[in-house]
N, C-alpha and C positions, 0 to 999 in steps of 0.2 A: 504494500500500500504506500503510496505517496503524495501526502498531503501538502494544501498548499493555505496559509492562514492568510485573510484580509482583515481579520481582525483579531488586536490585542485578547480579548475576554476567550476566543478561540485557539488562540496559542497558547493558553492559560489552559485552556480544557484538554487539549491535546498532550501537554506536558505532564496533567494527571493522571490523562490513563495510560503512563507510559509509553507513549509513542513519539518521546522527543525524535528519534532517531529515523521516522516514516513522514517528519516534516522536512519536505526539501525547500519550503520560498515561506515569505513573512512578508509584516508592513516594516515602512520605518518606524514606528510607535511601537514593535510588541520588542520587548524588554524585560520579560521576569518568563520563566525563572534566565540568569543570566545569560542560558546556553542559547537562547533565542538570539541574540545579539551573532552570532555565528552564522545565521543561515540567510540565504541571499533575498536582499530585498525583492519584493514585485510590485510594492504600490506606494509612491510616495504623497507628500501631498503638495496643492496646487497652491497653497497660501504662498504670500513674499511674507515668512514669518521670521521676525530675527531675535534674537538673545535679549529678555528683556523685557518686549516689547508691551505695550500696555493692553490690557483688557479690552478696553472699548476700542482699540485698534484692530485686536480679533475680529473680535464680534462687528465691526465694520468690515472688512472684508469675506468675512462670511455670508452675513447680509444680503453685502450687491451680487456676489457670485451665486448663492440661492437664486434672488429677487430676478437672474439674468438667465438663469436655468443652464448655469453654468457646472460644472464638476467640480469637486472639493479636493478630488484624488487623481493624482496619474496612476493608471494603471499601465504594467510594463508587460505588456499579450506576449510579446515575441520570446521573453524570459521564461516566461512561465510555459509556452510552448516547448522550450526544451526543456526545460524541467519533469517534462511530461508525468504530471501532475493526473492521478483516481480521481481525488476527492477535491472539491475546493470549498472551503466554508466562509462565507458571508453575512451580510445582514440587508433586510429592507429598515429598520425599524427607525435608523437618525441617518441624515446624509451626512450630518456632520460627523460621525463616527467610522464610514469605512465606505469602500464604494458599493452601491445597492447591486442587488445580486443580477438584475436586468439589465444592468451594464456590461458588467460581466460574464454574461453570457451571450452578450451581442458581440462581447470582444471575442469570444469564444470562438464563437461561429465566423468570423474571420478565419482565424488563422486555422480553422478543422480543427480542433481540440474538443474533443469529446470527454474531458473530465465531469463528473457528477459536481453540480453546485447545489449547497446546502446551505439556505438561507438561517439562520438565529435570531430570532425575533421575540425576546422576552417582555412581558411588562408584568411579570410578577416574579417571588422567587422561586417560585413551585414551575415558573417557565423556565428558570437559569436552570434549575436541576432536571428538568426537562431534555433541553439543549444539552446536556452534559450526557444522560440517554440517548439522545441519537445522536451522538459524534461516536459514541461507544459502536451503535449499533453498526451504523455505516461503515463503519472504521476496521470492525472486526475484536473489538474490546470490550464486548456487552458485559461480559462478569465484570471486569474491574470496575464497569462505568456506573452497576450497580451497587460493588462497593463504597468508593466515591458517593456516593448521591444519599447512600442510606447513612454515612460518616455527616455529610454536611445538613441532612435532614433531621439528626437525631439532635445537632447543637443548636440548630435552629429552636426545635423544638425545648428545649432545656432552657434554651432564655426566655421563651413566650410564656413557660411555665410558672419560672422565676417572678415576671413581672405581671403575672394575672394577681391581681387583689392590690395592687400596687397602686398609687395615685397617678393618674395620667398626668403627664409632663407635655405642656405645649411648646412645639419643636416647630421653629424655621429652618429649612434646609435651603441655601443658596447654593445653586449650581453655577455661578457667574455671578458675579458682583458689582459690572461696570459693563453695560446696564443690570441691573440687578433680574436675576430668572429662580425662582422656586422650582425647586428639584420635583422632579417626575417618575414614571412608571414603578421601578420598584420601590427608591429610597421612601414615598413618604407609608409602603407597609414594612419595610423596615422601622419609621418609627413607630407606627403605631406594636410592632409586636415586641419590640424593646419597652414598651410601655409607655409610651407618648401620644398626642394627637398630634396632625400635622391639618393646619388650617386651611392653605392656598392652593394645594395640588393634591386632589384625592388620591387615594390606591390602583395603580394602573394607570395613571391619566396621563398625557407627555408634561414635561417640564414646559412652564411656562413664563412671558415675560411681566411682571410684578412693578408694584410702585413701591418707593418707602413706605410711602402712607399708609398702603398696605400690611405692610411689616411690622408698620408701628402699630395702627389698629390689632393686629393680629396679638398683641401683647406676650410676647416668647415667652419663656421660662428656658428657654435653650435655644443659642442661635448654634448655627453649625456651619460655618467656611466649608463649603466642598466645590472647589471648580473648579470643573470638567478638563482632566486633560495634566491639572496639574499635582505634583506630587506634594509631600507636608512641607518642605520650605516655600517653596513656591507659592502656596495657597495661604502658609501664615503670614508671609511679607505681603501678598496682596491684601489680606484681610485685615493687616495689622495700618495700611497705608490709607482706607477706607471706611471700617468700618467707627474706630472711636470718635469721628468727628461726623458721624450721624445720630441724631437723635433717634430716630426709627430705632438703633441699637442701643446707643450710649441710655436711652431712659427707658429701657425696657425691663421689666424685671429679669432677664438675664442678663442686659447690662449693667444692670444694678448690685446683683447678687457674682455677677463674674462666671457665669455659665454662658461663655460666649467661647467656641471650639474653631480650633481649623483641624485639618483631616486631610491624609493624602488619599484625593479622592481618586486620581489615577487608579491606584491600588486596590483600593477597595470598596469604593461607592461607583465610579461610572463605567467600570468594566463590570460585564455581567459573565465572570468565571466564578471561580470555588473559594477566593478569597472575599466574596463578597461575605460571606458568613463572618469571618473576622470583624470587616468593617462592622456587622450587625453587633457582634457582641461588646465592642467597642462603643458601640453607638448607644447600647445598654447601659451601660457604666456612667457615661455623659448625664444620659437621664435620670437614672439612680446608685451616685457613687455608694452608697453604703448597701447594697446589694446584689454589687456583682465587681467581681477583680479588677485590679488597674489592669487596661490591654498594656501593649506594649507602646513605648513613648513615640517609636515609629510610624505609628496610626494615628494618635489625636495628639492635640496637645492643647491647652488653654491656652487664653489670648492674656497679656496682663493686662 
């Protein structure tokens, strides 16, 4: 078998069920576990993105390239042609996160590559561990992938446990913060099963774009920095640059009480692989530190 990942949360799943070694192409973006860093790119992306760069600069070039029904990603067909690639796994579910699987299969049909495309398309986590079952199946790694899934469905389950009887904690989740976007599809049943309510973006719904106003009306008890893309440094310097000189934050009672979080969401919030469970139970902790373990410092960290 010879796998080809367009997307990071897919080279995540691939690496569980043990099939590093049946991955022959990647994106630029997949990066954990390290060995991925080793295997030839096939998809870069189209931004003019540079070291640095600001938030609303993004999100300004994503925009008009959306807004223009433009591509977010080069896709490299003739690579991946030799590569000559079984399986290729994708996504329809964000453009911004990888190329949609209809592209890529129009690239396909170019160059005669009859590889199998498998789109991933979650907005729950009972869909992440879904997705982790048919990469198994397709793949030819159904027992492991059932291992895998009954490990991350059992600790899921253990903190939803944990936090039934427990006081709901009202939880913002920003997935971007300049312009400011309330986190979508799975994060806000993450927080609800960490034991929180999440006001702006129901269970399953896409992430959306948000006012202050909003934020502040929503009155937090827990903010949480997670944007999309970046890892805990990145997301606390952004957070730490914007967030204490909003009042929507600064006078909310998690800015008041100091339960305002950044998170490398990279990692564990906007990849829909197996370390989203971490992020979940992490995201527990946040909302009630005296009932569930400090994660590791590598995942959250508080804002001062």
């Amino acid at each position: 078998m010879r796998i080809v990942s367009l997307l990071p949360s897919a080279t995540e799943i691939v690496y569980s069920l043990g099939l590093g070694d049946d991955l022959v192409g990647v994106t630029y973006e997949c990066d954990h576990p390290p060995e991925a860093r080793t295997k030839p790119v096939v998809s870069d992306t189209a931004l003019a993105l540079e070291p640095d760069m600001a938030a609303a600069e993004i999100d300004r070039q994503v925009s008009e390239r959306v807004a223009a029904g433009e591509a977010l990603y080069v896709l490299d067909s003739v690579r991946i042609a030799d590569l000559e690639p079984d399986l290729i796994l994708t996504q329809d579910l964000c453009r911004v996160c990888a190329v949609p699987s209809g592209q890529v299969e129009d690239a396909l049909a170019k160059i005669g590559c009859t590889a199998e495309v498998v789109s991933l398309d979650p907005h729950s986590l009972d869909d992440i561990l879904a997705g982790i079952t048919e990469v198994g199946r397709r793949a030819g790694a159904a027992e492991r992938a059932t291992e895998v899934v009954d490990g991350l469905r059992a600790r899921i389950a253990a903190v939803e446990e944990a936090a039934r009887g427990l006081p709901r904690v009202v939880t913002v989740t920003l997935e971007w913060l300049d312009p400011p976007f309330a986190g979508g599809h799975w994060v806000p049943e993450m927080v609800e099963r960490a034991g929180g309510e999440h006001p702006l973006v129901a269970a399953g719904e896409p992430s959306r774009r948000v006012t202050w106003d909003e934020v502040g009306d929503a009155a937090p008890e827990v903010v949480v920095a997670m944007p999309c893309g970046y890892d805990l440094p990145a997301a606390r310097a952004e957070a730490e640059a914007i967030l204490p000189g909003l009042p929507a934050v600064a006078e909310s009672p998690a800015g008041k009480a100091g339960r305002v979080f950044a998170v490398d969401a990279n990692g564990y919030y906007s990849r829909s692989g197996p370390r989203v469970v971490d992020g979940l139970e992490a995201l527990a902790w946040a909302l009630h530190p005296d009932q569930f373990p400090v994660p590791p410092e590598t995942i959250i960290a508080p804002l001062p």
